[in-house]
C-alpha positions as a printed Julia matrix, in Angstrom:
300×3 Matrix{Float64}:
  71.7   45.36    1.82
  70.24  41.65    1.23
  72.68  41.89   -1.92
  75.7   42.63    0.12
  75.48  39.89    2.76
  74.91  37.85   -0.53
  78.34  38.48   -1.87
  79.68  38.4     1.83
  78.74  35.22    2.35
  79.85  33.79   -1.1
  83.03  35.95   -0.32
  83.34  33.77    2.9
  83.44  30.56    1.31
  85.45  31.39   -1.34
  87.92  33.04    1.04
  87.87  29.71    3.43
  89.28  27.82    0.59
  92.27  30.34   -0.17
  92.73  29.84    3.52
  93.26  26.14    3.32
  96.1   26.6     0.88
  97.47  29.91    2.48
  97.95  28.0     5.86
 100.36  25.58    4.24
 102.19  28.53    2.57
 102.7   30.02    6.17
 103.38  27.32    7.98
 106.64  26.11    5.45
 107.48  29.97    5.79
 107.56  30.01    9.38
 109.43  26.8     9.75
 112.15  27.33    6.69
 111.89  30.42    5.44
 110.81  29.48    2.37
 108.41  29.9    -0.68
 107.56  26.44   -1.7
 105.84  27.36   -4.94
 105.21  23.9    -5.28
 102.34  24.27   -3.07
  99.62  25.62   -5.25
 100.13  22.27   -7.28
  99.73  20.31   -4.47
  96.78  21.21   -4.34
  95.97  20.43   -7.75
  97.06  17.09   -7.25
  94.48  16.7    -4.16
  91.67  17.35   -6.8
  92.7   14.63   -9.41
  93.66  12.67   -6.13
  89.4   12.97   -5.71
  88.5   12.74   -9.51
  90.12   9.43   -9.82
  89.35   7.82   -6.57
  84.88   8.88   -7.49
  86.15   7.6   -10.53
  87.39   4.14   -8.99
  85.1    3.33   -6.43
  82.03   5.42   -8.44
  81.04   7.36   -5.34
  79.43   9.94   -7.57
  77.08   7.25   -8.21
  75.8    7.17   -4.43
  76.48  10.96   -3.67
  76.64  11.93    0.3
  78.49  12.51    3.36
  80.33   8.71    3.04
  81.5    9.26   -0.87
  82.59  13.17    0.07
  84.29  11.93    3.63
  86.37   8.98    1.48
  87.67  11.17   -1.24
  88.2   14.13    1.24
  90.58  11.42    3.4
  91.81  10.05    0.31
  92.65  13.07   -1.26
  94.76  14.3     2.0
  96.73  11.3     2.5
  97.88  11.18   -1.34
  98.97  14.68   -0.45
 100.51  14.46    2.28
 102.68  11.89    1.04
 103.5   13.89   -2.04
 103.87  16.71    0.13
 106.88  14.03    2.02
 108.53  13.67   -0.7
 108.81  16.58   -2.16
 110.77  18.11    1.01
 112.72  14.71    1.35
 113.86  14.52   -1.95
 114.04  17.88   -3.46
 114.46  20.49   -0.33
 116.28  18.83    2.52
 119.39  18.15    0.22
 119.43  21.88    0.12
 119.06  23.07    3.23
 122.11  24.65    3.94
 122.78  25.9    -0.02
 121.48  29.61   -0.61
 118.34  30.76   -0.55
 118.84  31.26   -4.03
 119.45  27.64   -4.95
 116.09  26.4    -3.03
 113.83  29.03   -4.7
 114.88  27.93   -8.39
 114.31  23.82   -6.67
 110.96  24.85   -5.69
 109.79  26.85   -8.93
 111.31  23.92  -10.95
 108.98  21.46   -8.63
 106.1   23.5    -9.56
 106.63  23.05  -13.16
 106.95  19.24  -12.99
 104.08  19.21  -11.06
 102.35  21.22  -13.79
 103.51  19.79  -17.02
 104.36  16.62  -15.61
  99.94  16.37  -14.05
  99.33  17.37  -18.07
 101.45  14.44  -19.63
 100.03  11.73  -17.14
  96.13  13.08  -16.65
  95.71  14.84  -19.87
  95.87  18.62  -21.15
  91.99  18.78  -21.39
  90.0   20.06  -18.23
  87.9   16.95  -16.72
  84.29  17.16  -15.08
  84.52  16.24  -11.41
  81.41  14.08  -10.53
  79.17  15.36   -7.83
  80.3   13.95   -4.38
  76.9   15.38   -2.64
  73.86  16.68   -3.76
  73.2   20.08   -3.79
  69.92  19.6    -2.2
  67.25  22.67   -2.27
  68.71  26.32   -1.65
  68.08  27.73    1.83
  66.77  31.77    2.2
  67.63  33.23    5.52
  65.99  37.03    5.24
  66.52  37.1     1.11
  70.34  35.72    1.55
  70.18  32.09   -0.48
  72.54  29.38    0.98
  73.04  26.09   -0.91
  74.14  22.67    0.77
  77.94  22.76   -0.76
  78.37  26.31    0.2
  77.36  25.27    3.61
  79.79  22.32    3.23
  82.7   24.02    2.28
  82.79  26.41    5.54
  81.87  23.96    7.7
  85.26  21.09    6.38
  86.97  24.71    6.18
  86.22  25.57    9.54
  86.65  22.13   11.29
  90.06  21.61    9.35
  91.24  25.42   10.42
  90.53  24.41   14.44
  91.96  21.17   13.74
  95.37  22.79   12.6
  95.0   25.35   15.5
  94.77  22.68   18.14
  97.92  20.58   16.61
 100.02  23.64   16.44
  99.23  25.44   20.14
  97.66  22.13   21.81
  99.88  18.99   21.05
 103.64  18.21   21.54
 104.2   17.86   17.9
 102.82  21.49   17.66
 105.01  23.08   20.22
 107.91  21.32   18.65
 106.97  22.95   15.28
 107.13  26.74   17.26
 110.15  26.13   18.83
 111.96  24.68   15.48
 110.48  27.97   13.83
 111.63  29.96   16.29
 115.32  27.86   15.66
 116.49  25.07   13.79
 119.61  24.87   16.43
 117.96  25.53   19.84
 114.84  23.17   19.33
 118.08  20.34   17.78
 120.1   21.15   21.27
 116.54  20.71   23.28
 116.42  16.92   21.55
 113.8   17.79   19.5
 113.78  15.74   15.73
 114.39  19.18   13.51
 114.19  16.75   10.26
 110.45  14.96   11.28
 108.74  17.91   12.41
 109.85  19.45    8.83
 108.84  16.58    7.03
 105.55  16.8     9.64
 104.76  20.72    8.72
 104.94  19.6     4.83
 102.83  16.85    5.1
 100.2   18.94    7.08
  99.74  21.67    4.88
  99.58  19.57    2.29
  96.97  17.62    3.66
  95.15  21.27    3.83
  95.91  21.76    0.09
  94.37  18.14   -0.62
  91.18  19.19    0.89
  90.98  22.51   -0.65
  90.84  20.58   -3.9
  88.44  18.41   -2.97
  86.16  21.58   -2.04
  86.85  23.68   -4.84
  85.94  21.01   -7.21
  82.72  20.69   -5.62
  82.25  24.17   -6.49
  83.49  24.56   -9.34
  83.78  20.99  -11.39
  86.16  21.24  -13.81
  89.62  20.13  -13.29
  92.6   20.43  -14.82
  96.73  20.44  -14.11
  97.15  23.97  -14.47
  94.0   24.54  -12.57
  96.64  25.36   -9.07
  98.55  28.9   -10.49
  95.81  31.68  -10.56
  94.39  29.91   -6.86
  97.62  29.01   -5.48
  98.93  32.5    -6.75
  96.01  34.04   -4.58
  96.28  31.96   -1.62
  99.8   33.08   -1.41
  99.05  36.76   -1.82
  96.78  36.2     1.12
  99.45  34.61    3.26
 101.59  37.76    2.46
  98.8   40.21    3.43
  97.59  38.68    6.95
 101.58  38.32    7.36
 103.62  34.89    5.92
 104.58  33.03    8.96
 101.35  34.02   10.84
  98.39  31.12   10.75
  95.71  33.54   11.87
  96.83  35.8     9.42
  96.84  33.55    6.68
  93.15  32.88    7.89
  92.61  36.78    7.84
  94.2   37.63    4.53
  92.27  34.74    3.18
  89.06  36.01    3.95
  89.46  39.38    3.32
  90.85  38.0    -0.04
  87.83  36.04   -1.05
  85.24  38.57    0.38
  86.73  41.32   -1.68
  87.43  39.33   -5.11
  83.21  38.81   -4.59
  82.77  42.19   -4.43
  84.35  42.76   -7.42
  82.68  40.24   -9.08
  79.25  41.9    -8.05
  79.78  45.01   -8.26
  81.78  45.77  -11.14
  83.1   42.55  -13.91
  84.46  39.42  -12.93
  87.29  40.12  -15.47
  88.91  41.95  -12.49
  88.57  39.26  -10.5
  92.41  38.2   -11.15
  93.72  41.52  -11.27
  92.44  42.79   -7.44
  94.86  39.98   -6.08
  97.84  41.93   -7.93
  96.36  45.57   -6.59
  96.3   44.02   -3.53
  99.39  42.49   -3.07
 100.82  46.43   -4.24
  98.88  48.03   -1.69
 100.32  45.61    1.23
 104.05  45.9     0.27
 103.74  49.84    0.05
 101.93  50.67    3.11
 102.52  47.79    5.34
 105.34  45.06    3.94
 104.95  42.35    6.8
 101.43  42.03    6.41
  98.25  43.04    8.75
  99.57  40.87   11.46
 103.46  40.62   10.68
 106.5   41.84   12.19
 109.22  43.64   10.95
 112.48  41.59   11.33
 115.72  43.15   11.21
 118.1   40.72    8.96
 122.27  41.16    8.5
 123.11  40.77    4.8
């Protein structure tokens, strides 16, 4: 039993930084319909954004909550600005073309992101400097807790409410549900369609920035391709709590992460990359909109 809530808990952590990239995958889905592949680089970007700010002001050389808190904020603002420009320059142009027409834009994004991170930071993987010290493991009845584990829910928890209050608790927010619910209605109602786009990208890139951060403290090496396998998952959980949904992002998050660390117990972590696939399958046959989707009806 002790070993279960082991892997449930390191399932939780893992699964709360899926859920930081899954919410901006929703949240561009719900507001444009769209896939923006892109994302999962994003995030990449958010952890070089961190490397090379330590780097710059050598925080890894006085380790704590300042040096994690500056390249946290650092790392969200350079990606929220990326995440501006990318729907400025490479998505709004295209908002009226097929859907066809945008999915190619965003897959070719992705691979500039990609090839274009390995030309300017370097093909090899880098080692991302400690930010905090990992301090002495905690046991609560046998289960063993370490400071960044510990770290990583809490910013993933704080950042999750944080994006919950903006979206049902501020005017920005309820502009973002009515231009989801449409682009037209919320325009005739005087709301700015084009900012509170721009606004949604920028936010959930800001999430992917800070996933980044937090998976580099757990895992510390870096590199440009480092976003397709954990971008790839991130959006399968998005699809299974439902694409659109924010608490279902959340939901398929966890339940992502939980069960890719029971795998990893239990039977070989080479299947660690495969369960995403089975479990992407096992959505689309028995329930295609996700656990908390809808079905929606749409004239071809």
């Amino acid at each position: 039993m002790t070993e279960f809530i082991q892997h449930l808990v390191n399932g939780l952590g893992l699964g709360s930084m899926y859920a930081l990239i899954a919410l901006g995958y929703t949240m561009v889905f719900g507001i444009l319909q769209l896939i923006n592949f892109a994302h999962s680089d994003v995030y990449m970007l958010g952890a070089f954004f961190g490397y090379y700010v330590s780097k710059f002001f050598n925080l890894s050389l006085h380790p704590g909550y300042g040096s994690l808190s500056a390249a946290l904020l650092c790392s969200m603002v350079g990606c929220a600005i990326v995440g501006f420009f990318i729907e400025r320059f490479a998505y709004r142009p295209l908002r009226k073309s097929p859907r066809i027409n945008v999915l190619i834009t965003a897959v070719g994004v992705s691979l500039f992101l990609e090839f274009g991170g390995q030309l300017l930071f370097g093909a090899d993987p880098k080692y991302f400097a400690p930010l905090l010290e990992p301090g002495e493991p905690i046991f609560i009845g046998g289960v063993q807790l370490n400071r960044i584990q510990l770290i990583v829910l809490g910013v993933s928890l704080a950042l999750m409410l944080g994006l919950q209050f903006i979206i049902f608790k501020t005017k920005i927010g309820r502009a973002m549900r009515a231009v989801s619910f449409s682009h037209t209605n919320a325009a005739l109602m005087g709301i700015p369609v084009d900012f509170v786009i721009s606004f949604t990208f920028m936010l959930g890139s800001a999430l992917a920035g800070a996933a980044g951060i937090l998976v580099a403290l757990t895992y510390p090496k870096i590199d440009p391709l480092m976003g397709m396998m954990f971008g790839l998952k991130a959006f399968v959980a998005a699809v299974v709590g439902g694409i659109g949904n924010v608490t279902g992002a959340v939901i398929g998050a966890l339940i992502m992460g939980v069960a890719e660390s029971m795998v990893i117990g239990y039977l070989a972590s080479t299947y660690r990359d495969a369960l995403a696939f089975a479990i992407l399958i096992i959505i689309l046959l028995f329930r295609p909109a996700g656990i908390l989707g809808k079905n929606v009806k749409e004239k071809v």
